[in-house]
C-alpha positions in Angstrom: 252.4 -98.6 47.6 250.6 -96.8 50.8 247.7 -94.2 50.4 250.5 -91.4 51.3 252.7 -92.5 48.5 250.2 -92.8 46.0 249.0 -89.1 47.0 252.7 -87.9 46.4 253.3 -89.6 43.2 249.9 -88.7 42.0 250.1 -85.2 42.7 253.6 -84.5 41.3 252.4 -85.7 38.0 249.6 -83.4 37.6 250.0 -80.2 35.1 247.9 -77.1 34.7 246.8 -76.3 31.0 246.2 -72.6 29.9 245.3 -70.5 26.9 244.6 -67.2 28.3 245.8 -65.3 25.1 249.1 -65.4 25.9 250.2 -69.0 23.9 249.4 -72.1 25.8 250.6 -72.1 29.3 251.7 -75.7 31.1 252.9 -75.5 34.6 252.8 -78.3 37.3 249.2 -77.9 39.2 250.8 -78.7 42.7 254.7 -77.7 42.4 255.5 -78.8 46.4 254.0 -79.0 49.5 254.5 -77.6 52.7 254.5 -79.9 56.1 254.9 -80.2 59.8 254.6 -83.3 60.8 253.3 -85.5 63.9 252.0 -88.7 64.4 249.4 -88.1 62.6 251.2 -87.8 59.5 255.1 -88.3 60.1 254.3 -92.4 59.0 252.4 -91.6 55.5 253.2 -88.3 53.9 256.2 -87.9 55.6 257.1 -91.5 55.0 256.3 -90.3 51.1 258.0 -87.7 50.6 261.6 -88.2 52.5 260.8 -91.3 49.8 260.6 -89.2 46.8 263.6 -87.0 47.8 265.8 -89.9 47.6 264.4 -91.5 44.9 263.8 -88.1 42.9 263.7 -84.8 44.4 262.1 -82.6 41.9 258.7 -85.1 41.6 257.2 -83.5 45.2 259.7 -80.8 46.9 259.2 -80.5 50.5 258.9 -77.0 52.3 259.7 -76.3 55.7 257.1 -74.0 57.8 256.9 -72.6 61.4 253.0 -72.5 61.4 250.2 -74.7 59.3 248.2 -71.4 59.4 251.4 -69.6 58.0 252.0 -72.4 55.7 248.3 -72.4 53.9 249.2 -68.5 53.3 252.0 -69.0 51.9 249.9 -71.1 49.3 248.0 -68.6 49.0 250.3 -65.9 48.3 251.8 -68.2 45.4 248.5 -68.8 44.1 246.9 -65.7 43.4 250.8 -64.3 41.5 250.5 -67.1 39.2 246.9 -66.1 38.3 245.3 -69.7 39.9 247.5 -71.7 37.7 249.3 -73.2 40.3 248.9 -74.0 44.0 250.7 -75.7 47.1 249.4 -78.5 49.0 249.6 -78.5 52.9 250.0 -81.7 54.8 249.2 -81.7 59.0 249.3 -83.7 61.3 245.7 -84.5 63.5 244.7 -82.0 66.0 245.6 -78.5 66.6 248.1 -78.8 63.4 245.1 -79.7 61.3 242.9 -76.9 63.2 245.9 -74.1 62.9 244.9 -74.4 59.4 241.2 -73.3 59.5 242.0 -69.8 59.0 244.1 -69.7 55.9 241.7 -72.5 54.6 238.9 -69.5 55.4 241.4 -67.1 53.5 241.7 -69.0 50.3 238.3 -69.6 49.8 237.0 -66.2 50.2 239.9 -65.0 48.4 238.8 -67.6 45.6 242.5 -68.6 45.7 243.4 -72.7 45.3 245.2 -74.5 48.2 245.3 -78.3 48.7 244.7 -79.1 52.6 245.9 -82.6 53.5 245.5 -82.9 57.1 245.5 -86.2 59.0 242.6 -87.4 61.0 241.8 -89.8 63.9 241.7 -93.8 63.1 239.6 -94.8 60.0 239.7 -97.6 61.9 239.2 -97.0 65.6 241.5 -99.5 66.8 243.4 -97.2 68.6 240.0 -95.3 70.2 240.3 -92.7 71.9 243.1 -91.4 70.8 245.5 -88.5 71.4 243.8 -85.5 69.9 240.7 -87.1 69.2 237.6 -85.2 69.7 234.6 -87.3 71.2 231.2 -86.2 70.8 228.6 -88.5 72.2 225.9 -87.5 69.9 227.9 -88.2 66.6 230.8 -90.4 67.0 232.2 -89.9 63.4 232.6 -86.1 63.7 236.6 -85.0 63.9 237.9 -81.7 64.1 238.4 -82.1 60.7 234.9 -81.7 59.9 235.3 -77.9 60.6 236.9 -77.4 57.3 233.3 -78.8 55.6 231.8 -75.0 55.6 235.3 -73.1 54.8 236.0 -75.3 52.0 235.0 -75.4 48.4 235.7 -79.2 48.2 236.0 -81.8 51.3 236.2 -84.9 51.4 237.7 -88.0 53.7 239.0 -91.1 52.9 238.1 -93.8 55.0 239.0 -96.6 53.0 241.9 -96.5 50.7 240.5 -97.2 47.6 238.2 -94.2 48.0 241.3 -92.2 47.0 241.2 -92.1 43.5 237.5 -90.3 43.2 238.9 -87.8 46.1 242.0 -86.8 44.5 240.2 -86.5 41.0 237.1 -84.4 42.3 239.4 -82.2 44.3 241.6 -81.0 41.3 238.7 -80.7 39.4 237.5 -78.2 41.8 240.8 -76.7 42.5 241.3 -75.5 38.6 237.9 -74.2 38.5 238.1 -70.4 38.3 234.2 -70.3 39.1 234.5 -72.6 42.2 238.1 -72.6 43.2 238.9 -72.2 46.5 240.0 -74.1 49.5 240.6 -78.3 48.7 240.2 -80.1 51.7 241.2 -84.4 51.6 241.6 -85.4 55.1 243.5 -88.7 55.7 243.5 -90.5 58.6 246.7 -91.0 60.0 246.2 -95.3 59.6 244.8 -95.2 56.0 247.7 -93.1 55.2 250.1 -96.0 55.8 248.0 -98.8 54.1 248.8 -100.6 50.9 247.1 -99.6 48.1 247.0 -101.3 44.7 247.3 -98.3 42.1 246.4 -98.7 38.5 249.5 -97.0 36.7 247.1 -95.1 35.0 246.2 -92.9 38.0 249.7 -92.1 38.0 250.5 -90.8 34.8 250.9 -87.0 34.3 247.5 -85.8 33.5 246.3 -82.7 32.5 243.9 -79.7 34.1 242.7 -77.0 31.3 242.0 -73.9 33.0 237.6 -73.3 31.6 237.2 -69.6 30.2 233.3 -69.7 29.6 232.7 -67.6 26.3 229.7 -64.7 26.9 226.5 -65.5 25.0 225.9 -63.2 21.4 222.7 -62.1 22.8 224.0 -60.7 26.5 227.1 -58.9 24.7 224.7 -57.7 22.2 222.2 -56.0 24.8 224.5 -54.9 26.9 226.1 -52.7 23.9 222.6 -51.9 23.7 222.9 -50.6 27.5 226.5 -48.9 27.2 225.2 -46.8 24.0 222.3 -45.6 25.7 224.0 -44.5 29.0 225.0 -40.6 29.6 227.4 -41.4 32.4 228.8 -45.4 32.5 231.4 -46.7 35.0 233.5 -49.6 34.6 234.0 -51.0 37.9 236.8 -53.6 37.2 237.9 -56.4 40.0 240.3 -59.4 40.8 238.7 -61.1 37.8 239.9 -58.9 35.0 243.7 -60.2 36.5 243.0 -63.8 36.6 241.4 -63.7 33.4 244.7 -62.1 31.8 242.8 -59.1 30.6 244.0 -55.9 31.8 244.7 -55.3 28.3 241.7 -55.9 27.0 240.2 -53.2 29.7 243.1 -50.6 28.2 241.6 -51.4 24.9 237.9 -51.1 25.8 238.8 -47.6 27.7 240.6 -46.2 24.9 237.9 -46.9 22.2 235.2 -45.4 24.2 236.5 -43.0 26.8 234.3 -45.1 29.4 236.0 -44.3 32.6 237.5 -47.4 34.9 237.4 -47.6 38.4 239.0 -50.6 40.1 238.7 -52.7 43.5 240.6 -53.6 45.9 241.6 -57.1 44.0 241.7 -55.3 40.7 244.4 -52.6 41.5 246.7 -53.4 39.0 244.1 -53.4 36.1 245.3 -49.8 34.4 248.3 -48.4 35.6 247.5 -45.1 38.2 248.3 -42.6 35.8 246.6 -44.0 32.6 243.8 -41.8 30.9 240.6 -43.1 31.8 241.6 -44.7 35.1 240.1 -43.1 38.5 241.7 -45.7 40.9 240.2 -47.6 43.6 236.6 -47.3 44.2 234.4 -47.0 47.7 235.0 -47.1 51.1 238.6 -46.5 50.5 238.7 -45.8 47.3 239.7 -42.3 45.3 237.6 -39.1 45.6 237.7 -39.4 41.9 236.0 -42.8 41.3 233.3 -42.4 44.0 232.3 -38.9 42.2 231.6 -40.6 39.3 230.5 -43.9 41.0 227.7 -41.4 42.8 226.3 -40.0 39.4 227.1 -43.4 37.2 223.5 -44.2 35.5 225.4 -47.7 34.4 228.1 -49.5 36.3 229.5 -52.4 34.1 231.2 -54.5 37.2 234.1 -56.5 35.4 235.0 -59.7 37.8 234.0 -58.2 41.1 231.9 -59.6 43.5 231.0 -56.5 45.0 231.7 -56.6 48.7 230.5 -54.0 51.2 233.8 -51.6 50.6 233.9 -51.4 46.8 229.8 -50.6 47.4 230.6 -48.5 50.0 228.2 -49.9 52.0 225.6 -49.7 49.4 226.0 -46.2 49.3 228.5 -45.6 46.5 225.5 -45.3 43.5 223.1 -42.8 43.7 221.5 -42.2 40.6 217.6 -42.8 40.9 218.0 -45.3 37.9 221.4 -46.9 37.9 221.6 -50.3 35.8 224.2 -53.0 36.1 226.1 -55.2 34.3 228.2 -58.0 35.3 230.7 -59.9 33.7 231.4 -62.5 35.7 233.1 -66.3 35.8 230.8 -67.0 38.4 227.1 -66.9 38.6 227.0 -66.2 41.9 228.6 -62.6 40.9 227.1 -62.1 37.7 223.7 -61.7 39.7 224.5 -59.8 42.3 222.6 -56.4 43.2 219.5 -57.2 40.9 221.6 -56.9 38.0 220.2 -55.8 34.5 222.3 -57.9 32.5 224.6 -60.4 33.9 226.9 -62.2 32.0 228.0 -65.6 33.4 231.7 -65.6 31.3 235.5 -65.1 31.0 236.3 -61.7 31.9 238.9 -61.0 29.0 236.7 -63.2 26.0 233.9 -60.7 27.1 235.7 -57.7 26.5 236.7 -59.2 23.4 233.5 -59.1 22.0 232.4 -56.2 23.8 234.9 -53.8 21.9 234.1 -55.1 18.8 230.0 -55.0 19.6 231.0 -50.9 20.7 233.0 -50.2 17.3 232.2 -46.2 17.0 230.8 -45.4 20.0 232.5 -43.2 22.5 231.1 -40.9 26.1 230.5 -37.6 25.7 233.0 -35.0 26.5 231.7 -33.6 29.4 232.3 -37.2 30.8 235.5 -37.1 30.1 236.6 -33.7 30.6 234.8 -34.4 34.4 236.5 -37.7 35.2 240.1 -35.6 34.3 239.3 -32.8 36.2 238.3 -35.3 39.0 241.7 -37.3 38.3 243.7 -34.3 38.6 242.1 -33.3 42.0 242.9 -36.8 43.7 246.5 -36.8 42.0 247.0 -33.6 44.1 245.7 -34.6 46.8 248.1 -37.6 47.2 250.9 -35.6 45.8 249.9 -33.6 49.2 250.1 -36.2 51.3 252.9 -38.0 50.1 255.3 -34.9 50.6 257.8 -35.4 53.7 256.6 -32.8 56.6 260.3 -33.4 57.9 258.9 -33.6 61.5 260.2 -36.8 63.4 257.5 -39.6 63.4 256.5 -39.4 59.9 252.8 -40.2 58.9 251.6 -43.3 57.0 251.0 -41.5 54.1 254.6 -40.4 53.7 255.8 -43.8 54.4 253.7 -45.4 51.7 254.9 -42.4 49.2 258.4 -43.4 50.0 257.9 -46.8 49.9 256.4 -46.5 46.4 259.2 -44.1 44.8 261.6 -46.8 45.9 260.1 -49.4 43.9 260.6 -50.4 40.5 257.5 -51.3 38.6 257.7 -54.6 38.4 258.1 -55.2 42.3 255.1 -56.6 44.2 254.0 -54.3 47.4 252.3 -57.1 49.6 249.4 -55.9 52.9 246.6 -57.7 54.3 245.4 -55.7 57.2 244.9 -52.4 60.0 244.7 -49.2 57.8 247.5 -49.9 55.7 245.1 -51.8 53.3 242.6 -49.4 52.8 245.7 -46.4 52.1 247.4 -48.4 49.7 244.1 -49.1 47.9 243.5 -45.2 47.9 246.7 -43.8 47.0 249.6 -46.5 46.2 250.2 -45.8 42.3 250.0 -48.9 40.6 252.5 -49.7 37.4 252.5 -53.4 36.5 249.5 -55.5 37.2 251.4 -57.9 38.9 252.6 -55.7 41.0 249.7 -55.2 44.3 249.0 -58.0 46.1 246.8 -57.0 49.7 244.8 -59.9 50.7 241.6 -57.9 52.2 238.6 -60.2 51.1 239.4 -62.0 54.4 241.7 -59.0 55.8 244.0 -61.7 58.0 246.2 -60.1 60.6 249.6 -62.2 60.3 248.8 -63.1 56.2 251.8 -60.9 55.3 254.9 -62.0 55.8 254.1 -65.9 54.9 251.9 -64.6 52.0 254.5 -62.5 50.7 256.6 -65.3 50.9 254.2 -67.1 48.7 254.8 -64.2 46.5 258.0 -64.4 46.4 258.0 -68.1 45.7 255.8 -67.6 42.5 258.0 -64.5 41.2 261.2 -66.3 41.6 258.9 -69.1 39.5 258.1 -66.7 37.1 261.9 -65.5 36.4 263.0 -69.1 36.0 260.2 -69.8 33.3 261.3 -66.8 31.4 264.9 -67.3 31.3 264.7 -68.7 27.9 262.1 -65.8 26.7 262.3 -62.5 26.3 260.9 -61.5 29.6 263.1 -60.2 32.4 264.3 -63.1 34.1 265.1 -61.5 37.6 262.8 -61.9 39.9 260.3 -59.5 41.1 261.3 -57.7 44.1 258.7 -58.6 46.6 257.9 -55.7 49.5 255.8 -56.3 52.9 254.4 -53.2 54.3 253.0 -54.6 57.4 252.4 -52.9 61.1 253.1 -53.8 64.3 249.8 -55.4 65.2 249.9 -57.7 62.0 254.2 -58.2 62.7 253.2 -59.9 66.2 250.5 -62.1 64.9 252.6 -64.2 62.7 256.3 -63.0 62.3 257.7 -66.7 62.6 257.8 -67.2 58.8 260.8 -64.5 58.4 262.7 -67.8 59.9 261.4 -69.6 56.8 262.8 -67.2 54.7 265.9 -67.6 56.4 266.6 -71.3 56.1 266.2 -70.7 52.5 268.0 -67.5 51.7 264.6 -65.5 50.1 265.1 -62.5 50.0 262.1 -60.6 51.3 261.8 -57.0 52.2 259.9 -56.0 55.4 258.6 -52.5 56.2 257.8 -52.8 59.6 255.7 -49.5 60.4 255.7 -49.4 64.5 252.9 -47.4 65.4 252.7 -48.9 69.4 249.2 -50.0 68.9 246.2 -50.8 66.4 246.1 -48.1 64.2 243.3 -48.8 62.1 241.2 -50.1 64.7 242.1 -47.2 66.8 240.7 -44.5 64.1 237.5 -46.2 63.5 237.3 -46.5 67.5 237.3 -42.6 67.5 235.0 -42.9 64.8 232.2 -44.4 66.3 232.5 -42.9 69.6 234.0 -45.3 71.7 237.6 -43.5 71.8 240.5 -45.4 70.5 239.2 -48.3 73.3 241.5 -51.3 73.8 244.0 -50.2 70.4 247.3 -49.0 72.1 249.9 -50.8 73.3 250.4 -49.6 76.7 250.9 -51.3 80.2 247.9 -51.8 82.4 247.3 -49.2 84.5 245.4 -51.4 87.4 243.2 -49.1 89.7 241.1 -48.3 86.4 242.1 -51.5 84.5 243.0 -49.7 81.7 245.7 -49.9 78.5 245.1 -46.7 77.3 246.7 -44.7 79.5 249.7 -46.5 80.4 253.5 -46.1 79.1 254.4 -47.4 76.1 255.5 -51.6 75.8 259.2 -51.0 76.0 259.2 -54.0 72.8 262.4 -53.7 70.5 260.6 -55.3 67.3 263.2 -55.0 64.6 265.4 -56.5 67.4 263.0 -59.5 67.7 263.6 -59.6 63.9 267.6 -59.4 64.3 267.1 -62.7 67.3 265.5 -64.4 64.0 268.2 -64.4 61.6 266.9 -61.2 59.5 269.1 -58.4 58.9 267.6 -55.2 59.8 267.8 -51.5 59.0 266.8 -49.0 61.5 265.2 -45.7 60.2 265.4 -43.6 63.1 263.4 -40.3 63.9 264.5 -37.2 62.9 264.1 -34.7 60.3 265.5 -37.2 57.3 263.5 -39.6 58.2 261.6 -40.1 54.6 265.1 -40.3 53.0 266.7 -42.4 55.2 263.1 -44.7 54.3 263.8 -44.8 50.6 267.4 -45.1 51.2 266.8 -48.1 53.1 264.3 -49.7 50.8 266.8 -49.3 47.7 269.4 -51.0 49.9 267.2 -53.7 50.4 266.4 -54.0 46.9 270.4 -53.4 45.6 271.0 -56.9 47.7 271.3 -60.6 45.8 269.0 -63.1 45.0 269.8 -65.7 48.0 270.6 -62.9 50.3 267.8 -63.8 52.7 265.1 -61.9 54.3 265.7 -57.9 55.0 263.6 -56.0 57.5 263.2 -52.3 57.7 262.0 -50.7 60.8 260.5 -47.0 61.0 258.3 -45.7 63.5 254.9 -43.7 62.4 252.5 -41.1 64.0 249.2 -42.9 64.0 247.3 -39.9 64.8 247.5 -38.8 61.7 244.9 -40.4 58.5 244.9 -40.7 54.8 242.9 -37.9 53.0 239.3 -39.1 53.0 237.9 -41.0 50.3 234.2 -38.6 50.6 232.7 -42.4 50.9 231.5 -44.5 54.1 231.5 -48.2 55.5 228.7 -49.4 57.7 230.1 -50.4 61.0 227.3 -49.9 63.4 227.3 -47.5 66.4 225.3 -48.2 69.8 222.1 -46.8 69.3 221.7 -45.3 72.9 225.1 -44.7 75.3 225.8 -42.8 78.2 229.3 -41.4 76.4 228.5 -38.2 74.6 231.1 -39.4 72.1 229.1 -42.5 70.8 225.5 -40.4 71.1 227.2 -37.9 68.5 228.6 -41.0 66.6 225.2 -42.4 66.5 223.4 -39.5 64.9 225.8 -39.3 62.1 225.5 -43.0 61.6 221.9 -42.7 61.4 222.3 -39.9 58.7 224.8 -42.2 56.3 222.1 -45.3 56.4 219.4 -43.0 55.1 221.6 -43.0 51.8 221.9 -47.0 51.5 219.3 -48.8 49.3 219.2 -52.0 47.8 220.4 -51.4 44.3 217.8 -53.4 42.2 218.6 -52.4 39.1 
C-alpha cells in the first residue's frame, strides 16, 4: 500500500483507553479527519480516503472544511468536550494550506488540547525542484514552510523516507494521549512519499490501544500539604481546566463540603462547581468575581488545582497579597506544579489527588468567619450581576443583558461557546455555570474567528456524546451548543456556518453587532489612547481617520442568510431582552439535523460589565503628549507597585 494509505488505515484502528472513575472508557483516538486538498495531497491522503469510503466508510470519515485554520479548531473544539479522549486529524495540502494552519496548531497547544496536523510538504525527493509553493532559502536548503510548526507543536516530525513512518505515527500518538504533554501533533508528508509503496507489517495495522496516564500524588506531598491546609487561617482553592480533564469536579464538591475551604475557579475551570453552590466564589482575577479576588487578596494559602496560572487568573501578579502566602499545586504537569515558587508542588492526577487529600483532611474544617465572609462576599457579587442582568428596556441593550438572556434561555446541559473581545472576560465574571460540560471559551490563545468552527467541534463531540449514551442511562439528546460571538470575531472566520450547513448541525449563533471592537475599544480608553482604530466607521480622509466616520452600512445577519443559515432578527426597541430569549428558545425548540441558526441583536458597547476590583498589566506609554495617556500612565504606575513575584 502507499504511505497515505497506510496513515489512514493505521489511524482508524487506533482506540483511546480511560479509567477516569467513571468505568473504563474506549473511544476511537482519531474518529475522522478533516481535508482540503491540492496537489500536495489530493494523490495520497485523498487518494486514501475516497479509498476507504468505498471500501468501508466508518474506518476514516472524511469532513469537509472552508478553512485549514477553521478546520484545526474545529479539532479543537471536539477535543477539549470529550476531555482529551479523542481528537481529529487535519490533512493540507503544501503551502499556504499547510501555513493557514499555524494558528490553530498555536491554539491547541497552548490550550493543551490534541490535534493531529498532516500537512503535505515539498519533494522528499527534489526531483521536481523548485516547485510550486516551495520556499528556497539559500542558507538551508532543507527548511519548508513546514518547519514553522517545529516551535508551536508539541511533537513534529517529517517523513522523508517511507519507512520512517512507523516510529512517526507511534511517537506522535504517544504524545497526543499524554495529558502532561498533549498538544499540537505535527507529521508532515511530502506530497511524493505520500504516494509511494510501502511494505506494512499487519501488525502496525491492528487496532491498538492508548491508556490515558493519571500520575498518582506521592504519600509524603499529600501528607504535608494537609500539614499546610490545617495550619492555614484563610486557604483558597483556585481550581483550573485540569480539575475537568481529570473528571474531578466531584471530587472538588466533596473536598469543599468536608472542609468549608472556599473554591475559586479559572477561566478553563468554569464549570468545576456550579455558580450557585456553597463554597464556590466564581471566577478568579482579572475578570473574575469581586468575591473570589476578596478572598484571593487575603488567602495566606492558595492550593491551585490544575491551573497553570496565566497573567489573568494572577491578575497580573497582583491578585495575592498576604505578606506570607504559600502555594500548592496539583498539577499533571511539572511545568505547572512549580510555578510561582511553589511550597509544595505535586506532580499528579488532579482527581486521584483530591482523593487522597479528603481523606488526609478527615475532621478538619475553616473557621466560621471564613465562611460566614466568603457568603457574605457571594451574596454581594450575586447582586451585583442580578443588577446587571435586569433589562433597562432602552433600545440597544448592554452586553450584560444579552449574556443574562442568553443564559436564562439555556438549559443546563447546553454548552455556551466564546473565544474573544470582551465577551470572554464577562462570561467568565458573570455567566452562571450549571453542568461542567457546559462553558467552553477558548481564551489561553483568545483567537478571533475560533468560534463558530470551534463550536462546531463542540457540537461534533456532544452529538458524540448522545450517541454513546443511547444505550445508558444518560440523556441521549445532544447538548445544545450556543456561540455568543461579536462582530469583530463573526468577520474573522464566519465561513464554517457553510460547514454546518452541508451537514445539517444545528448550531446556534448569537451574533452581538456592536459596529466595532468592543473590547479593544474599552481598554483603548483605558490606557489613554481613546478608543483608537476599534470602530467600524468609514475613513474620513483629510484627518485619515475611522473614528469619526459613519457607520459601515454591513447587513451581517444578511451575510449569514447569503450562506444558507436561517436567521432571526432581534430588533431594537423596548422588548428587546424578550424578543432575545424568545429567539434563543426558538432556536433551541428546532430538530436535530435542522442546520445552523443565527440570531442577530445589536448592543451598546459603551456600556461595561461591573468591575471585577482586579487589574491586567497592559502597559501604558510612559511619556505622551495626550493628557489622556499621561493620566493613564500614573495610574499604571500605581497598580505595578502592588505586583511581586510570589515566591512562596
Amino acid at each position: 500500500m502507499t504511505v497515505a494509505q497506510a496513515v489512514v488505515e493505521f489511524l482508524g484502528r487506533q482506540y483511546t483507553v480511560d479509567d477516569a472513575g467513571d468505568g473504563e472508557y474506549r473511544e476511537r483516538l482519531i474518529p475522522g479527519m478533516f481535508g482540503i486538498f491540492g496537489h500536495g495531497n489530493v494523490a495520497g491522503i485523498g487518494q486514501a480516503l475516497k479509498q476507504w469510503q468505498v471500501q468501508d466508510p466508518t474506518l476514516m470519515p472524511y469532513y469537509q472544511g472552508r478553512n485549514e485554520q477553521a478546520q484545526v479548531h474545529q479539532s479543537v473544539g471536539y477535543a477539549r468536550h470529550t476531555r482529551r479522549r479523542s481528537a481529529f486529524a487535519v490533512s493540507s495540502s503544501i503551502g499556504p494550506g499547510a501555513t493557514n494552519m499555524l494558528t490553530g496548531a498555536a491554539v491547541a497547544t497552548t490550550n493543551r488540547l490534541p490535534v493531529l496536523l498532516l500537512p503535505s510538504d515539498t519533494f522528499a525527493t527534489r526531483a521536481a525542484d523548485p516547485v510550486l509553493q516551495q520556499l528556497e532559502r539559500p542558507d538551508a536548503y532543507d527548511i519548508t514552510v513546514n518547519d514553522s510548526f517545529r516551535p508551536l507543536s508539541k511533537y513534529f516530525d517529517r517523513v522523508n523516507r517511507p519507512e520512517q513512518l512507523f516510529s512517526a505515527l507511534h511517537s506522535g500518538l504517544r504524545v497526543l494521549t499524554d495529558p502532561a504533554e498533549t498538544g499540537a501533533v505535527t507529521i508532515s508528508l511530502p506530497q511524493d512519499v505520500q504516494a509511494e509503496v510501502l511494505e506494512v507489517p499487519a501488525e502496525f495495522l491492528a487496532e491498538r490501544e492508548w491508556r490515558i496516564r493519571r500520575p498518582e500524588p506521592e504519600d509524603a506531598d499529600i501528607r504535608r500539604a494537609a500539614q499546610l491546609i490545617r495550619a492555614a487561617q484563610r486557604p483558597l482553592i483556585i481550581a483550573g481546566g485540569g480539575v475537568l480533564y481529570a473528571f474531578a469536579a466531584a471530587r472538588l464538591a466533596e473536598l469543599a463540603e468536608l472542609t468549608g475551604i472556599p473554591v475559586a475557579y479559572t477561566q478553563a475551570g468554569v464549570g468545576v462547581l456550579p455558580w450557585d453552590a456553597p463554597y464556590c466564589l466564581g471566577a478568579v482575577g482579572s475578570t473574575g468575581t469581586t468575591a473570589a479576588n476578596a478572598l484571593a487578596r487575603d488567602a495566606d494559602l492558595i492550593i491551585g488545582i490544575g491551573t497553570r496560572y496565566e497573567d489573568f487568573t494572577t491578575a497580573s501578579r497582583t491578585a495575592f497579597q498576604h505578606p506570607g502566602v504559600q502555594f500548592i499545586n496539583i498539577n499533571v504537569a511539572a511545568l505547572d506544579a512549580y510555578k510561582q515558587g511553589t511550597s509544595l508542588p505535586i506532580v499528579a492526577d488532579a482527581r486521584k489527588a483530591l482523593a487522597k487529600l479528603i481523606r488526609s483532611l478527615s475532621g478538619y474544617r475553616v473557621s466560621g468567619d471564613l465562611t460566614a465572609r466568603a457568603a457574605a462576599e457571594k451574596a454581594r457579587w450575586n447582586t451585583t450581576v442580578d443588577e446587571a442582568f435586569d433589562a433597562r428596556n432602552t433600545p440597544l441593550p448592554s452586553q450584560n443583558e444579552i449574556i443574562g438572556a442568553v443564559n436564562r434561555a439555556m438549559d443546563a446541559r447546553d454548552v455556551v461557546v466564546c473565544a474573544a473581545g470582551s465577551l470572554p472576560g464577562d462570561l467568565h465574571k458573570m455567566w452562571r455555570i450549571r453542568d461542567p460540560f457546559g462553558y467552553h471559551v477558548e481564551y489561553a490563545y483568545s483567537c478571533m474567528g475560533y468560534e463558530i468552527p470551534g463550536g462546531l467541534g463542540v457540537k461534533r463531540a456532544a452529538v458524540a456524546e448522545a450517541l454513546r449514551a443511547r444505550e445508558g442511562t444518560e440523556p441521549s439528546k445532544p447538548r445544545d451548543v450556543v456561540v455568543m460571538v461579536g462582530d469583530g470575531s463573526y468577520l474573522m472566520m464566519h465561513t464554517e456556518l457553510v460547514t454546518a450547513v452541508a451537514e445539517g448541525l444545528k448550531l446556534i449563533v448569537v451574533l452581538i453587532q456592536n459596529h466595532g471592537y468592543a473590547s479593544i475599544g474599552a481598554l483603548s480608553e483605558s490606557l489613554g489612547s481613546q478608543r483608537f482604530g476599534t470602530r467600524y466607521r468609514t475613513l474620513e480622509p483629510k484627518r485619515h481617520t475611522f473614528d469619526d466616520g459613519e457607520k459601515l452600512p454591513v447587513d451581517l445577519a444578511a451575510n449569514a442568510e447569503s450562506l444558507g443559515v436561517r436567521v432571526i432578527r432581534v430588533e431594537p426597541g423596548a422588548n428587546v431582552i424578550a424578543d432575545l430569549e424568545a429567539a434563543v428558545a426558538k432556536a433551541k425548540a428546532e430538530p436535530e439535523g435542522f442546520g445552523p441558526v443565527l440570531i442577530h441583536v445589536e448592543s451598546d458597547p459603551l456600556l461595561d460589565a461591573p468591575d471585577s476590583e482586579s487589574w491586567w498589566d497592559v502597559p501604558v506609554s510612559a511619556v505622551s503628549d495626550l493628557e489622556s495617556t499621561r493620566t493613564a500612565y500614573q495610574n499604571y504606575a500605581r497598580r505595578k507597585e502592588q505586583q511581586k513575584p510570589l515566591l512562596g
